[in-house]
N, C-alpha and C positions, 0 to 999 in steps of 0.2 A: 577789345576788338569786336567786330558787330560779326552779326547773322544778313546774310546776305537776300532778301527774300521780295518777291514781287511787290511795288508798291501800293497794290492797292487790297491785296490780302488783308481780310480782317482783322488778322492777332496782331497787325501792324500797330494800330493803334493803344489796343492793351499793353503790348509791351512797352512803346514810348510813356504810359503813364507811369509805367516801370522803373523808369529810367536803366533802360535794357538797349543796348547801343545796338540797332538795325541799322541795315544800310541797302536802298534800291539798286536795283540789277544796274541802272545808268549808271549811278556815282560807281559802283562795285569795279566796271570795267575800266575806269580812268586811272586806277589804282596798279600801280608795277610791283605786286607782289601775286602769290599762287596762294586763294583760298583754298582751304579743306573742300572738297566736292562729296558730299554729304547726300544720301538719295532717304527719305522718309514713306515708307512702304507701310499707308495708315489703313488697316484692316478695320479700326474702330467705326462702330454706326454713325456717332457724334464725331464725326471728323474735325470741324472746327474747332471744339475744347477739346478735342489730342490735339491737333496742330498747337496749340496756345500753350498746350501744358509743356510738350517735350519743346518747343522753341524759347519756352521760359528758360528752361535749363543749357541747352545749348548755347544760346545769347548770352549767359554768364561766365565768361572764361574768356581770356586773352587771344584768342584766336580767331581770324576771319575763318565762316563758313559759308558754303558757297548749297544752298537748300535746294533738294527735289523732290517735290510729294511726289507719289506714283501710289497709283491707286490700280486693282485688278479691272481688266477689261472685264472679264466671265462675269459679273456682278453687279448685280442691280441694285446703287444707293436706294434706301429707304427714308432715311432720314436727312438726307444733304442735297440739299439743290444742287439738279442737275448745270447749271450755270456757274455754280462752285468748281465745280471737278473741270468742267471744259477750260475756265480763267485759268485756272491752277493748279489745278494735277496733270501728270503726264501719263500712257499705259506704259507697261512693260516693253511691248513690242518695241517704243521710243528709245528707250535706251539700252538696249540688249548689248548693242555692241561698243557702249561708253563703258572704261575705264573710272571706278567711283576712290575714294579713301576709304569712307565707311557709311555703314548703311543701318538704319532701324528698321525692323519690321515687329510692329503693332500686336496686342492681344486682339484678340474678336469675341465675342459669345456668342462661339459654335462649340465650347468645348464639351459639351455630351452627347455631341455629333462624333462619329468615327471621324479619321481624317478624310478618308475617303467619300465620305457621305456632306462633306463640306462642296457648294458648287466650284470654288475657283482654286480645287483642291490642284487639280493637275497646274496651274497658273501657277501656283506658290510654290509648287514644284520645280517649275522651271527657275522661278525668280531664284529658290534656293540653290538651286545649283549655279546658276550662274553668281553670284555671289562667293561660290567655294574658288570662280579662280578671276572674278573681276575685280574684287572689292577685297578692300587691303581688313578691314576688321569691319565684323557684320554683332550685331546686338539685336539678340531678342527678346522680345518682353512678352510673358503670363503665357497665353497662347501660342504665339508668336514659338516663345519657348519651348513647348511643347510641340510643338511642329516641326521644327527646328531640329532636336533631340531625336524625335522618330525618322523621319527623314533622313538626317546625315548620319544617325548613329544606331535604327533600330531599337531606339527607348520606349518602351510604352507608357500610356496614361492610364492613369487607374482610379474609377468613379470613387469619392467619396461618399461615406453615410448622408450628410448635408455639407451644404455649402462653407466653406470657411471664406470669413468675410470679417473685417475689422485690422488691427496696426496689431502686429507684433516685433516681439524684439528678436533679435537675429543674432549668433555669434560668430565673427568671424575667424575662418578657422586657418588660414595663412597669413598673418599679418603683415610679413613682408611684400605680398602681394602688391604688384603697383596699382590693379585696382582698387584695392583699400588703405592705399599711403593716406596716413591721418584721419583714418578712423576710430574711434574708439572702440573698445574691445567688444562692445554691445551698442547697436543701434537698433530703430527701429524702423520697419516698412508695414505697410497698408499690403493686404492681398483681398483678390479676392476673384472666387474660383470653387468649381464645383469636382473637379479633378487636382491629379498631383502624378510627379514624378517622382521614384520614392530611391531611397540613399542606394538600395541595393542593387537595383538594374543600371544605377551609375558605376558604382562600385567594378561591377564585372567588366567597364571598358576600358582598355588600358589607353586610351587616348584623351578619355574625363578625369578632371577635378573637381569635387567641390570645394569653394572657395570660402561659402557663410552656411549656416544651417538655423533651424530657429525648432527650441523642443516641442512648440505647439503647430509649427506651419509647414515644417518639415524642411525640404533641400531649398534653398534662398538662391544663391548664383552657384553655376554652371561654368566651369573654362573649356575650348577644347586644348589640348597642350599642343597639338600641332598646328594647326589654323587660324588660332587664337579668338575663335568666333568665342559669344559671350552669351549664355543664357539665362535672365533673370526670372525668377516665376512670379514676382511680385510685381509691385507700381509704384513705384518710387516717385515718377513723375505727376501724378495722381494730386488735384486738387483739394483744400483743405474739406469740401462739399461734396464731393465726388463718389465717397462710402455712404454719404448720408441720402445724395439723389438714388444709386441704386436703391437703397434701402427702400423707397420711399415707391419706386420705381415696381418693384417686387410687391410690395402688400398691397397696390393698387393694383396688380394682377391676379394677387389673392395665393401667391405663391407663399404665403408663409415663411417670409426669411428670418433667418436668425437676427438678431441686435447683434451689429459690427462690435467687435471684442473689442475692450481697451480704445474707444475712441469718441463717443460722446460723453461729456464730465457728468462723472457720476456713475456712469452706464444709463444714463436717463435720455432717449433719444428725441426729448422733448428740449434740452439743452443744445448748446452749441457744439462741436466737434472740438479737442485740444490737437493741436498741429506737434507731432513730436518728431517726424523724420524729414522737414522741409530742409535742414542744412545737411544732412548729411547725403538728399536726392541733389543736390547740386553739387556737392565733392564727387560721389560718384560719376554723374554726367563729366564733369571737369578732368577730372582722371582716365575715364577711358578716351576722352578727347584727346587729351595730353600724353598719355602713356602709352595708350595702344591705337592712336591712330598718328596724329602729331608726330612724336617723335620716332618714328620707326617707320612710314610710307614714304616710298621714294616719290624724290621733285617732281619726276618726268612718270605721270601716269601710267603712257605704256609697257612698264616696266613692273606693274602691278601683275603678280600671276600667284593666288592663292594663297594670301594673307602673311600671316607673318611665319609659315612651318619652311 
């Protein structure tokens, strides 16, 4: 089944070479059934290649989704035309009082900023809370996650010596879990991040699970057991090129990064990148589509009132 998304958005075209069933807002409506109502809350600079990357994953799974970028008013794109955002993102303000299924909100690189020292810190405040009681299941990702964490649960971030950057492998630590139905016992994800959450300040909340952990990257997803909101620290969704342009991105600013671990063949970052977590970022997306949003949000929207606790 398709992703439901404005026609003339860019990743439109990428994914049709995909063979990734999209479907425009016209045809969407003539259809008598209830898409997923899906809100995309893209903190990233490169908006475009997030849009591309998480609608890759999305567009892969048997279900109509019904797509809303929303992007913060407080904040001045740097990198994305202004003509972008007005076609196709909506603000916060827009849908405050719409009833969503579920919602992503985005990493940024702000993260050795405080939260509070981020400009559309109080904005993502609100977005988060209204999330605790609109949206039937909310997923964060790297940032996003750690935002998230502090915000609804008083977690802190805590600076690393250096950047960790590169795929590691991760174990999953509930397997019964439905979001890791069919995984196997060890996969791998891309991180990459100059902060972390670490096992013990999760540990002390009796409302968190850790669900994966990884010995080199630390705590991988996040549950909360009552809300069912979902935090990832990683990038799953994350382009086979995407560790290689930061990388590339960094020594051009003379920032000395580390060579991304376990990800260009060989450790040679004059070679190409090996893609080792592309199937298992699309079970994941398909799973929490499926399991925690799909099967468990009621038909009639307004009947959504703080997730699944």
């Amino acid at each position: 089944m398709p992703i439901n998304i404005p026609a003339k958005l860019p990743a439109r075209s990428a994914l049709e070479r995909e063979n990734i069933f999209v479907m425009t807002e016209s045809r969407a409506r003539k259809q008598d059934i209830r898409p997923l109502r899906l809100a995309l809350v893209n903190l990233m600079p490169t908006k475009i290649a997030t849009e591309l990357q998480l609608l890759r994953l999305l567009g892969n799974t048997p279900l109509q989704v019904d797509i809303c970028l929303i992007r913060t008013s407080g904040h001045v794109s740097k990198n994305t035309e202004p003509l972008h955002l007005e076609r196709f993102y909506r603000t916060f303000p827009e849908i405050r009082r719409e009833k969503l299924d579920g919602m992503i909100i985005t990493g940024a690189p702000v993260e050795q900023l405080d939260f509070e020292e981020v400009d559309y810190w109080s904005e993502l405040q609100e977005i988060m809370d209204y999330s605790a009681e609109n949206v039937f299941s909310t997923l964060y990702i790297c940032w996003g996650a750690q935002a998230g964490l502090y915000h609804r649960f008083g977690i802190p971030k805590h600076l690393l010596p250096e950047k960790i950057s590169g795929v590691f492998s991760h174990r999953v630590c509930r397997q019964a879990q439905k979001l890791f139905r069919g995984f196997d016992d060890i996969f791998y994800a891309p991180q990459s991040r100059y902060t972390e959450v670490r096992r013990e300040d999760i540990e002390k909340h009796p409302d968190l699970e850790i669900l994966c952990d990884s010995e080199e990257a630390g705590v991988g997803v996040v549950m909360a057991r009552k809300s069912g909101e979902i935090f990832i620290t990683g990038h799953l969704e994350y382009d086979a090129d995407t560790l290689a342009l930061e990388y590339s991105r960094d020594q051009e600013r003379g920032l000395n990064p580390p060579t991304p671990s376990n990800y260009f063949q060989e450790g040679d970052p004059s070679r190409p990148p090996l893609v080792t977590w592309r199937a298992h970022a699309h079970l994941f997306f398909s799973n929490w589509l499926n399991y925690h949003v799909y099967q468990e949000t009621p038909y009639n929207l307004d009947n959504i009132r703080g997730g699944q606790g």
